[in-house]
C-alpha positions in Angstrom: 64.6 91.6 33.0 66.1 92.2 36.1 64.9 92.1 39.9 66.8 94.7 41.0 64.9 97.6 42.5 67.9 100.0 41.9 67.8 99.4 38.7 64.1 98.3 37.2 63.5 96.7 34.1 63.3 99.1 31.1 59.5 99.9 30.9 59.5 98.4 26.9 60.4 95.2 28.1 57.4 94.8 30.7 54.8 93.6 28.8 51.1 94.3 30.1 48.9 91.2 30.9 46.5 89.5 28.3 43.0 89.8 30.1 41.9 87.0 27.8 44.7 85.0 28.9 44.1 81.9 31.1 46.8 82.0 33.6 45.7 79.3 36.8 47.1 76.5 35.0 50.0 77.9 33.7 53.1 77.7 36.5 55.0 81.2 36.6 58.3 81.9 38.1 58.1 84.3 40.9 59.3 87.7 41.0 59.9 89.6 44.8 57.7 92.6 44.8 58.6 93.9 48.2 61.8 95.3 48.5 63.8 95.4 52.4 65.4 99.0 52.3 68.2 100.1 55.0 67.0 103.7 54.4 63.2 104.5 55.8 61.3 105.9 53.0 60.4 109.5 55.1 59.1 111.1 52.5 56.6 108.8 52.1 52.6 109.6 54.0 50.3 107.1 54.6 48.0 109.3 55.4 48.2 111.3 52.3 48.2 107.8 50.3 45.2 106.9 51.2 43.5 110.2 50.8 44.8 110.4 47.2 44.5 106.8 46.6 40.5 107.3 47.7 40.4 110.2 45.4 41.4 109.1 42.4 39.1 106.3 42.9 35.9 108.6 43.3 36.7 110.5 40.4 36.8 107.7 38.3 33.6 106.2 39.4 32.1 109.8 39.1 33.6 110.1 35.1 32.1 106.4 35.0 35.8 105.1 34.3 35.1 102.9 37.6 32.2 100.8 38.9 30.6 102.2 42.3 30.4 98.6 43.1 33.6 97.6 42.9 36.6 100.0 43.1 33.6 102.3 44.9 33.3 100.5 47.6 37.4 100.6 48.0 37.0 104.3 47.1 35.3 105.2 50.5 36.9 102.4 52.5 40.4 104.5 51.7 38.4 107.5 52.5 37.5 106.3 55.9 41.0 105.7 56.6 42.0 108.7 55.8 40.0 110.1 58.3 41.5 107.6 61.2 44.7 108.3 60.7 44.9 112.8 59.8 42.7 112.2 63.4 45.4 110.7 65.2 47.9 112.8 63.6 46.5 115.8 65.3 45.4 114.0 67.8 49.7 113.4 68.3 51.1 116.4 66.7 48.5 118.3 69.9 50.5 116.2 72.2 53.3 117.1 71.6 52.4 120.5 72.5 52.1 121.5 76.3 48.8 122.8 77.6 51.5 125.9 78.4 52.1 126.1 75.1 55.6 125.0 75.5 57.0 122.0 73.4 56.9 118.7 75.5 59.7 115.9 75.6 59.3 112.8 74.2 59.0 110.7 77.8 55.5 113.2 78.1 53.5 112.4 75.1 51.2 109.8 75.7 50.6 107.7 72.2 47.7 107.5 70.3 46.2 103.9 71.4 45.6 101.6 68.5 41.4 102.3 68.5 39.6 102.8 65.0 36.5 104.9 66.7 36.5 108.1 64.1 34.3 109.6 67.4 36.7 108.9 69.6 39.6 110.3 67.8 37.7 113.3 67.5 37.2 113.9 70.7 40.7 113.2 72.1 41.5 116.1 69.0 39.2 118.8 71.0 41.0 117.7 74.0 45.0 117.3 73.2 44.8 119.8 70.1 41.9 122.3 70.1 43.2 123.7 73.3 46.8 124.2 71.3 45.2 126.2 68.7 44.3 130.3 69.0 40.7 130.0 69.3 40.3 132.4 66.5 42.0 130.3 64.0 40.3 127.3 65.5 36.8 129.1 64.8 38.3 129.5 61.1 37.9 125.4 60.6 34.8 124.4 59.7 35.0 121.4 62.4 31.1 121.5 61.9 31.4 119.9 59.0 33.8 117.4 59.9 32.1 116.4 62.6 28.9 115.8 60.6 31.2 113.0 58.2 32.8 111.3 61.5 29.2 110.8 62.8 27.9 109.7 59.5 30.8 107.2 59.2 30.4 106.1 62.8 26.8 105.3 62.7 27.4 102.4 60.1 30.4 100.9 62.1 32.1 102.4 64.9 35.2 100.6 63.7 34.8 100.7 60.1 34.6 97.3 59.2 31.7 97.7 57.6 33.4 99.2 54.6 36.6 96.2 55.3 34.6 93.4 55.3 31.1 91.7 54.4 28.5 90.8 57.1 29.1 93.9 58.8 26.7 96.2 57.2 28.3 97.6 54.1 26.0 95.7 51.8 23.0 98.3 52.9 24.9 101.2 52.0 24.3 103.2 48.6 27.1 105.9 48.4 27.0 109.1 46.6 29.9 109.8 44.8 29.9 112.9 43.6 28.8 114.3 46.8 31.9 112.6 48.3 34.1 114.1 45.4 32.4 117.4 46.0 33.2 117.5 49.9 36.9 115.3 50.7 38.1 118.4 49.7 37.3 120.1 52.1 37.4 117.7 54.8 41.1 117.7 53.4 41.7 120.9 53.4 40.0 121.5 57.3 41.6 118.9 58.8 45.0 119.6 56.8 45.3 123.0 58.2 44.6 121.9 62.0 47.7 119.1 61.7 49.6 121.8 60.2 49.1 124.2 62.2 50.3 122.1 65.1 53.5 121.2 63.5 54.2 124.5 62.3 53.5 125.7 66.5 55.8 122.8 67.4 58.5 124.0 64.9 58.0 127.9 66.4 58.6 126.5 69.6 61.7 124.3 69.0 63.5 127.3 67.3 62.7 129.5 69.9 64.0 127.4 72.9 67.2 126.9 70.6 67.4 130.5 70.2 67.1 131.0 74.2 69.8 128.2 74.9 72.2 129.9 72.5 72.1 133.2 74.1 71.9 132.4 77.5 72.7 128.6 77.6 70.9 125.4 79.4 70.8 126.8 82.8 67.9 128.9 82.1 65.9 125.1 81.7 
């Protein structure tokens, strides 16, 4: 077996752990697990990780392959997550966006400050991305509904720690799950389309100006 992460072990030769196997008292060799790359993994989305991560962890509590108390309560903690950071994507992607619709430099955007308020976020998102967006596509979204999850999320713990840690209010919450499985959807799916539509503005933008500068050069700027 080998510990190179170029080359992993052949998956026959990985045996899968004994749950009946004692293991405290037995002394194991350790094997690295993370792996120091000199290329940054881009393709990679925490956001989406977490929303698919919570997903498949509903659905098995739902098909009763998980329990609700257990990988459930993981289940909408990941959720939750989710929410905090597609938020502060838009809440970024709208900065990055003048209020004259142009495309603004990097020195100009202001970053998203480190806060965990799903309220918040949505409120910086009507104010740096909502005004981005045609108002007739931004009447499309059902933000109604999104807004009726952030409060519901917020009124347990503003920060979410409710559904990080004990103590903080978590153990009064019963959740349902198939309601959850029935609606992320669509929260995905809102919110999705409001992130993408700002990137996809941003891109319009950037090929225009390129197009400008190549037919009449930098002076124009």
């Amino acid at each position: 077996m080998t510990d190179d992460p170029v080359n992993p072990p052949d998956p026959e030769e990985v045996k899968e752990p004994d749950p009946f196997r004692y293991t405290a008292f037995e002394h194991w060799e350790y094997k690295p697990i993370i792996y120091k790359s000199e290329q940054t993994q881009s393709w990679r989305s925490m956001t989406e990780s977490f929303y698919r991560a919570s997903e498949f962890l509903v659905k098995a509590v739902v098909g009763r392959e998980a329990n609700e108390d257990i990988e459930g309560v993981a289940a909408v903690f990941l959720f939750r997550h989710y929410l905090e950071l597609v938020l502060k994507g838009i809440v970024l992607h709208g900065r990055w966006i003048k209020p004259t619709g142009e495309n603004a430099t990097q020195d100009e955007v202001q970053k998203v400050k480190n806060i965990h308020e799903l309220t918040i976020l949505w409120q910086w998102a009507l104010e740096d991305a909502k005004p981005k967006i045609d108002p007739e596509h931004w009447e499309n979204y059902d933000t109604e509904f999104v807004e009726h999850c952030i409060a519901e999320f917020d009124a347990v713990h503003q920060k979410g720690f409710a559904f990080r840690y004990s103590g903080w209010g978590g153990e009064f919450c019963v959740f349902d799950f198939p309601a959850i499985l029935q609606q992320m959807e669509h929260i995905y799916q809102v919110l999705g389309g409001i992130e993408t539509y700002l990137i996809e503005t941003y891109a319009q933008n950037q090929d225009y100006e390129e197009y400008l500068e190549s037919e009449f050069g930098s002076d124009m700027y």
